[in-house]
C-alpha positions in Angstrom: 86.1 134.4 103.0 86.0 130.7 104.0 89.3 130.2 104.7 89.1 133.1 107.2 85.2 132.0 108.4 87.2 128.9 109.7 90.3 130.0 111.2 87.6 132.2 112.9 85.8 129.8 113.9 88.7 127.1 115.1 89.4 129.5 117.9 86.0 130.2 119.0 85.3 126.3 119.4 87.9 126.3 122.2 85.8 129.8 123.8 84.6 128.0 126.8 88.3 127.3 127.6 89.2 131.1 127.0 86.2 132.3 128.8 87.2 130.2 132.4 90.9 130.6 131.6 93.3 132.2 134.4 95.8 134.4 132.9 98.6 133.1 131.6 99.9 130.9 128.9 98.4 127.4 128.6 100.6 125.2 130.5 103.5 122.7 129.1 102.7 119.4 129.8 105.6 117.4 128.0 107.9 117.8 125.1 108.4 114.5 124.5 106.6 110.6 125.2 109.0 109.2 127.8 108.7 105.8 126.7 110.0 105.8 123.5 113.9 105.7 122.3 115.3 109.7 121.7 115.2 108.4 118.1 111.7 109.5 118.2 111.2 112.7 116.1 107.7 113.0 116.4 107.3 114.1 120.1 104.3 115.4 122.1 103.7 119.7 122.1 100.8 118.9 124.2 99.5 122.2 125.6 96.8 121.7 128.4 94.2 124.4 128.5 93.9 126.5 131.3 90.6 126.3 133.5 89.8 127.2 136.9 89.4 125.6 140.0 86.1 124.0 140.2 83.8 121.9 142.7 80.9 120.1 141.5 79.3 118.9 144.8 75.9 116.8 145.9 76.2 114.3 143.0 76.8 110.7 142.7 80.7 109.4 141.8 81.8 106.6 140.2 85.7 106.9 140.6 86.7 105.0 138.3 88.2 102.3 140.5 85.1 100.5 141.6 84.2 103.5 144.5 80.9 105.1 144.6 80.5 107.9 146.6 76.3 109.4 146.8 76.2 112.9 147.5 79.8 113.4 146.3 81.8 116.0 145.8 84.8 116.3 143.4 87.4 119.1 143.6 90.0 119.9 140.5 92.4 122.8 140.2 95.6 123.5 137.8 94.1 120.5 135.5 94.6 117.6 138.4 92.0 116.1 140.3 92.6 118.1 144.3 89.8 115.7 146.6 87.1 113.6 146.1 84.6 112.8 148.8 81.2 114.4 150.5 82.0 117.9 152.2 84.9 119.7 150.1 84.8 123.3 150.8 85.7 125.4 147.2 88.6 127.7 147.1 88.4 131.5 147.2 87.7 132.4 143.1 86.3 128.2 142.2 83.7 127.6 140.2 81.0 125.7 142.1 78.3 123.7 140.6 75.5 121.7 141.7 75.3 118.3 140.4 71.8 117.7 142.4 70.2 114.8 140.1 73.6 114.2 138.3 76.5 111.8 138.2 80.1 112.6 138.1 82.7 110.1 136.2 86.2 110.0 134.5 86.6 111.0 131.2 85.5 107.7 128.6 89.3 106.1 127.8 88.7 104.5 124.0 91.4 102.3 123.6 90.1 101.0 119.9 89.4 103.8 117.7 90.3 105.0 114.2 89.0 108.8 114.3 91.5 110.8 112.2 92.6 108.1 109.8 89.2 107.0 108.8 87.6 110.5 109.2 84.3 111.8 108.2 83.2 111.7 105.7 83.9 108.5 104.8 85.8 109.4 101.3 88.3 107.0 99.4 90.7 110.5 99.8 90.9 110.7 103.6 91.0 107.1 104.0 94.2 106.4 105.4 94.2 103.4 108.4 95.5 100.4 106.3 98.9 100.7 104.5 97.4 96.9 102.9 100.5 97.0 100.3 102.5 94.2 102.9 101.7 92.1 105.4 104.2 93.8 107.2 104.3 97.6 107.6 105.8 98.1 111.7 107.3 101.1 109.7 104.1 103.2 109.0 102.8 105.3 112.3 99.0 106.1 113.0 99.7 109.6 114.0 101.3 110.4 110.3 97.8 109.7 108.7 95.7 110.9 112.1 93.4 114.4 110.3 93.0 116.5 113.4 89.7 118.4 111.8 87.4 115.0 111.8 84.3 115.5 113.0 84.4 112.7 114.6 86.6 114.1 117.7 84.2 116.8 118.9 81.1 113.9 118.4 82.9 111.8 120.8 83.6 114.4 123.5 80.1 115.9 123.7 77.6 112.6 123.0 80.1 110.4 124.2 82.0 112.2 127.2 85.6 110.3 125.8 88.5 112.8 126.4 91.8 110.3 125.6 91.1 107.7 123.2 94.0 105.3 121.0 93.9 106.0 117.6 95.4 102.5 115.8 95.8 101.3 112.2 93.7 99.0 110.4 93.7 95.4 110.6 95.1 94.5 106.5 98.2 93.8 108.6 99.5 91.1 110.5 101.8 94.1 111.2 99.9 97.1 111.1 102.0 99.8 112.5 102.1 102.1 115.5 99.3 103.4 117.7 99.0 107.2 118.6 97.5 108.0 122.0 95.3 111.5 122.1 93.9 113.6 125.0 90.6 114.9 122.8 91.0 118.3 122.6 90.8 120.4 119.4 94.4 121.1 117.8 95.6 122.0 114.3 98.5 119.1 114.5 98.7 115.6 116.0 101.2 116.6 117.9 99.3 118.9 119.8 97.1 116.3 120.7 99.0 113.7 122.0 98.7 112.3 125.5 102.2 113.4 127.2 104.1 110.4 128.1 101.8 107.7 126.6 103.6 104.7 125.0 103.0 103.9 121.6 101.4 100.6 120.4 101.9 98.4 117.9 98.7 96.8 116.2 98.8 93.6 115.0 96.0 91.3 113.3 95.7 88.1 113.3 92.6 85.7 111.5 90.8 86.7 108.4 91.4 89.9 108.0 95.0 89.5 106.9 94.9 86.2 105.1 91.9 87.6 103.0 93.5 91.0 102.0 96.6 88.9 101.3 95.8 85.3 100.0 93.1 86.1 97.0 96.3 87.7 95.3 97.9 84.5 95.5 100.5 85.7 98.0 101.1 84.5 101.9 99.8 84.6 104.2 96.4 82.6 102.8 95.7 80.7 105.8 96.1 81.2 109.4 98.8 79.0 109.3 100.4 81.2 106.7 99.6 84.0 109.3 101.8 82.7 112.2 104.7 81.7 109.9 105.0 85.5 108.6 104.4 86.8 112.1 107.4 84.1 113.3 109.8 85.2 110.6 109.3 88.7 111.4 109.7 88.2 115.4 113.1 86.1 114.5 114.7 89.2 112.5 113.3 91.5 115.1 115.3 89.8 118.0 118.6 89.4 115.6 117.8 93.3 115.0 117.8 93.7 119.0 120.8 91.9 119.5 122.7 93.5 117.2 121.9 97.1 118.5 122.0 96.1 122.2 126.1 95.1 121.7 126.4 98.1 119.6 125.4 100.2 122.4 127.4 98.2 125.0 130.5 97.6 123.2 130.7 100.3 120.1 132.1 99.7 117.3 130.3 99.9 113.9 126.3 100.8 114.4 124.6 98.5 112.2 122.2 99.3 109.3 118.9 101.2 110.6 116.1 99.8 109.9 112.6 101.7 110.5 110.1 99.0 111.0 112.5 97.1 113.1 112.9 100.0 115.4 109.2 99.4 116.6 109.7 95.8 117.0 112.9 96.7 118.9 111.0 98.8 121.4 108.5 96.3 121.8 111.1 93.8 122.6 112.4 96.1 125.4 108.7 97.2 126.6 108.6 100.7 125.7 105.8 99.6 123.0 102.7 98.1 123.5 101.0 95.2 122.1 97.1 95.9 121.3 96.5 92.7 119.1 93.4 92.0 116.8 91.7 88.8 117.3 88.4 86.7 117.9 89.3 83.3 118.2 90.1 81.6 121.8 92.6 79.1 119.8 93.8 82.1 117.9 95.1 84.3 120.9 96.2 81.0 122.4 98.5 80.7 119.6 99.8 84.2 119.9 100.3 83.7 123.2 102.8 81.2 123.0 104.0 83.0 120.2 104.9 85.7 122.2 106.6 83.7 124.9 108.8 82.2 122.2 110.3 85.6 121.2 110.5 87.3 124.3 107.5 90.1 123.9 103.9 90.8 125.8 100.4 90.7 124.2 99.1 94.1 126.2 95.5 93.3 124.9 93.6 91.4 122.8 91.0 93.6 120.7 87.6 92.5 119.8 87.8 89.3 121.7 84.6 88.1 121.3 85.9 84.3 122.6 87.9 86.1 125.3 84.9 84.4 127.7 86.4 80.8 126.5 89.5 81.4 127.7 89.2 84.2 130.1 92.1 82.5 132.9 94.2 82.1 130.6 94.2 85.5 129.5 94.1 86.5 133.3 97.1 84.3 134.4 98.9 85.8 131.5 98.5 89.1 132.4 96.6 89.9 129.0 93.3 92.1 128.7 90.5 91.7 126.5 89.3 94.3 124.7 85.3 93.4 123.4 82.1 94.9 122.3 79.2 94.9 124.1 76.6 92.8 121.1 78.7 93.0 117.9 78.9 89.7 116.2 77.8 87.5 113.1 79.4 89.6 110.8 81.8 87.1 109.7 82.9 83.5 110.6 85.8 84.1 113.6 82.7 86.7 115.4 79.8 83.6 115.1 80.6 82.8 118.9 80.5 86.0 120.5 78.1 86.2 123.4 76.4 89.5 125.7 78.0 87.8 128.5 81.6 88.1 127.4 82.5 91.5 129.6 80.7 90.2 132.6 82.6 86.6 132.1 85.6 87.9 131.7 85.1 90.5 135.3 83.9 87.4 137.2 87.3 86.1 136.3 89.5 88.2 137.3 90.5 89.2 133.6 91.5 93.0 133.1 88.1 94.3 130.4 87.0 96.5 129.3 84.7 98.0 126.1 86.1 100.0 123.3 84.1 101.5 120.0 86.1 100.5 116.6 83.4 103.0 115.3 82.9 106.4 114.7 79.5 105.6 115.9 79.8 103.6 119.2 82.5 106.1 120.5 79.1 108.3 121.0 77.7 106.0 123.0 80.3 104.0 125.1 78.4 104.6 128.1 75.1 102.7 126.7 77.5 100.1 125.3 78.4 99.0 128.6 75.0 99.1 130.1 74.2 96.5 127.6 76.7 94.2 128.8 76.1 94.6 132.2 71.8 94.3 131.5 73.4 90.5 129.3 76.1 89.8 132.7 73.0 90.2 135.1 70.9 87.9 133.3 73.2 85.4 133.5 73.1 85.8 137.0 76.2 87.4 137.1 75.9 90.8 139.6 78.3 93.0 138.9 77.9 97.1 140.3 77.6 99.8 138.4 80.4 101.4 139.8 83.1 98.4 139.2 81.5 98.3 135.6 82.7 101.9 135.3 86.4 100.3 135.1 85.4 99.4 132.1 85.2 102.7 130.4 88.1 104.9 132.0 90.9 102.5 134.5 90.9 99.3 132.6 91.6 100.9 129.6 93.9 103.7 130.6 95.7 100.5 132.2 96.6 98.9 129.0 97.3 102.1 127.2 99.8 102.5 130.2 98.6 105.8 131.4 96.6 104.5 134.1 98.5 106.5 136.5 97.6 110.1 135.2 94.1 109.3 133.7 91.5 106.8 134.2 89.9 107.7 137.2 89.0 110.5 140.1 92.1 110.1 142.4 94.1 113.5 143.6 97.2 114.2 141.9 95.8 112.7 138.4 94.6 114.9 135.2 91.3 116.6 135.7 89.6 114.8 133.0 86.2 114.7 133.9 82.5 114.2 132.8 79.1 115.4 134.6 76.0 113.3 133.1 72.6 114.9 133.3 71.6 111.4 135.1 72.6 108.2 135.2 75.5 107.6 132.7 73.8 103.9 132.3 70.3 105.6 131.4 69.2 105.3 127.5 67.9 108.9 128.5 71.4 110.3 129.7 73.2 112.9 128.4 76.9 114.7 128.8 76.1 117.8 130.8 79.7 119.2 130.8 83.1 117.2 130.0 86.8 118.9 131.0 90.0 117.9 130.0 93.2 118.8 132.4 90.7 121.1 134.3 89.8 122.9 131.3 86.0 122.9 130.4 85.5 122.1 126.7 82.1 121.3 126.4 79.2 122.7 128.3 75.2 121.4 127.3 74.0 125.0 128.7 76.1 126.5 126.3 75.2 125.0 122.7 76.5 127.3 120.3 79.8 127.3 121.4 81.4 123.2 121.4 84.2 121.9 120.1 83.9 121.6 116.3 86.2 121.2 113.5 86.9 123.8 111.1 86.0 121.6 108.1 82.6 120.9 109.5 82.0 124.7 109.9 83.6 125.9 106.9 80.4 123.8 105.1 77.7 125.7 103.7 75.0 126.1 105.9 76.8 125.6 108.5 75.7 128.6 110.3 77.7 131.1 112.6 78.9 130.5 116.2 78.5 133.4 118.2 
């Protein structure tokens, strides 16, 4: 009787989709991530949910991109964005809406989170985000831990409005193994949930966490030193790996020995991986930064950050973004320096930012994150819109996930994912009206028995029935 209580209830959660859905089957978005090697044989089944066309009109939008538009209008049909602007007229059969009093943004982009392989509740069983047996794992993949029923999703879509979000290992690991991108929609499979298209990334740590799961079992790396040594070593056999491979495909012969793990450092050799890096320190990233120039690869984004405001042109004239929190700090000896101005810094100088969660927590609450850092910036003197801060949350992100030109912000052409606010999204008081992803409307406030929810939280006693 459970088991069928939460089938049952799996594909009631996604009733708000069925209920606006045109006939049809749900549309194909992509069979497989285009940036990675055909090697890959885990690819995307990604299914976006149907919806209908739609026009929310007399609210206020923050595009994404810095524009604000008061009295706004936003148009989406067949799950891409169709107009924004102030007098849209609505199709023949659209839903129409009035967002009087309300505020209209892009879907929250998370690009630090760790839903699915640290899942609620917090048990040793489902704890699967570090493979801390080797400092080096490039082997292990996020998505083959990633649990699809955490809680955690549907608590970020509806508290938090975040509809894609980057789902990374742990930070044991100097190499810590691929990233998984996800649109946040409820699936049975990981594979169903991942973005079409996104590149993978690869996480690496550098600091304390590695040397301190590593050195107190009298093993390297023990010291940062030790860290960058390892990290070298690796790099070196990577780009021998690379150039082995590279002649084999130009000139045949015999293919030389696979390797797993140096497949990912392969691909992000030839750019079709990502580099989001852990680290604190301003001399730290400095250091990987040369490291990287010395082997031939690109830091994407430092993560954390929280001396990114120390060093915040060179991470700018490097092309490198800076991942941070809005207040999180003290915890240990590399966070002692952060400060509240560190986003606003970091925007004044040109340095692509943004805020990201690392927490099952602040991925509710992204939103209130940023209003924090922009209430510190302003303090400081430093005037920054709330509008541009928006980047923050959607393009800057989508930008260094590398899907910044489907998601990430209102523009026509890109994927309908979209939040309405019940007032301003920088209000303590605010609270997701409605979010849609690809068009499709999976959460709706008026509607509060029928949200996305995962079929182990339902198939709990006491629970309760959705109807």
């Amino acid at each position: 009787m459970k088991r069928t209580k939460a089938l049952t209830i799996g594909a009631v959660a996604l009733c708000l989709v069925g209920c606006a859905a045109q006939s049809g089957e749900p549309r194909t978005t992509s069979s497989r991530p285009a940036a990675s090697y055909s090697r890959d044989p885990f690819p995307s089944t990604y299914r976006a949910y149907p919806g209908v066309p739609t026009l929310v009109r007399n609210v206020t939008v923050f595009d994404g991109e810095g524009g604000r538009i008061d009295g706004g209008a936003v148009l989406f049909a067949d799950g891409k964005i169709v107009a924004i602007g102030q007098s849209l007229d609505a199709p023949a059969g659209a839903t129409v809406i009035d967002g009087t009093g309300k505020w209209i943004t892009p879907g929250i982009v998370d690009i630090h989170s760790h839903l699915g392989v640290y899942p609620s509740p917090g048990v040793k069983a489902a704890s699967d985000g570090n493979e801390a047996t080797d400092p080096v794992t490039p082997d292990v993949w996020a998505e083959h831990s990633v649990w699809p029923q955490d809680p955690g999703f549907g608590r970020a879509l509806v508290n938090g409005g975040v509809t894609t979000l980057q789902i990374l290992p742990g930070s044991a690991n100097l190499f810590g193994g691929r990233s998984v991108v996800l649109k946040n929609v409820y699936a049975n499979t990981v594979q169903a949930m991942k973005f079409p298209g996104a590149p993978y990334g690869l996480k690496m740590a550098c600091g304390e966490n590695p040397k301190s799961a590593y050195g107190g079992n009298n093993r390297k790396p023990s010291t940062r030193m030790g860290n960058i040594a390892i990290d070298r070593a690796t790099w070196a056999k990577a780009v021998e790996y690379k150039r082995q491979w590279d002649k084999y495909e130009k000139e045949g012969g015999d293919a030389p020995d696979r390797d797993i793990a140096m497949d990912t450092l392969r691909d992000v050799l030839d750019g079709k991986i990502l580099v989001q890096n852990h680290c604190y320190r301003a001399d730290e990233m400095a250091n990987v930064i040369d490291m990287a120039k010395e082997f031939g690869y690109k830091v994407t984004a430092f993560h954390h950050a929280v001396e990114g405001y120390k060093i915040a042109g060179l991470l700018r004239d490097n092309g490198v973004c800076a991942a941070v929190w809005a207040d999180w700090y003290g915890f240990k000896m590399e966070s002692y320096d952060a400060i509240g101005e560190n986003l606003a810094l970091l925007q004044r100088a040109g340095t692509c930012a943004m805020i990201h969660s690392d927490s099952a927590d602040g991925i509710q609450h992204l939103n209130q994150e940023v209003a924090k850092a922009l209430s510190s910036g302003r303090h400081a003197g430093i005037e920054i819109a709330d509008e541009t801060a928006w980047e923050w949350l959607s393009y800057n992100p989508a930008k260094a996930m590398g899907i910044a030109d489907r998601t990430g912000s209102l523009k026509p052409g890109k994927m309908a994912d979209v939040v309405l606010w019940n007032g301003n999204p920088f209000s303590v008081y605010t609270r997701v009206d409605k979010v849609w992803i690809d068009g499709a409307l999976l959460f709706d406030s008026a509607v509060p028995n029928k949200r996305p929810i995962s079929d182990f939280e339902l198939a709990q006693p006491g629970s309760g029935d959705v109807k």
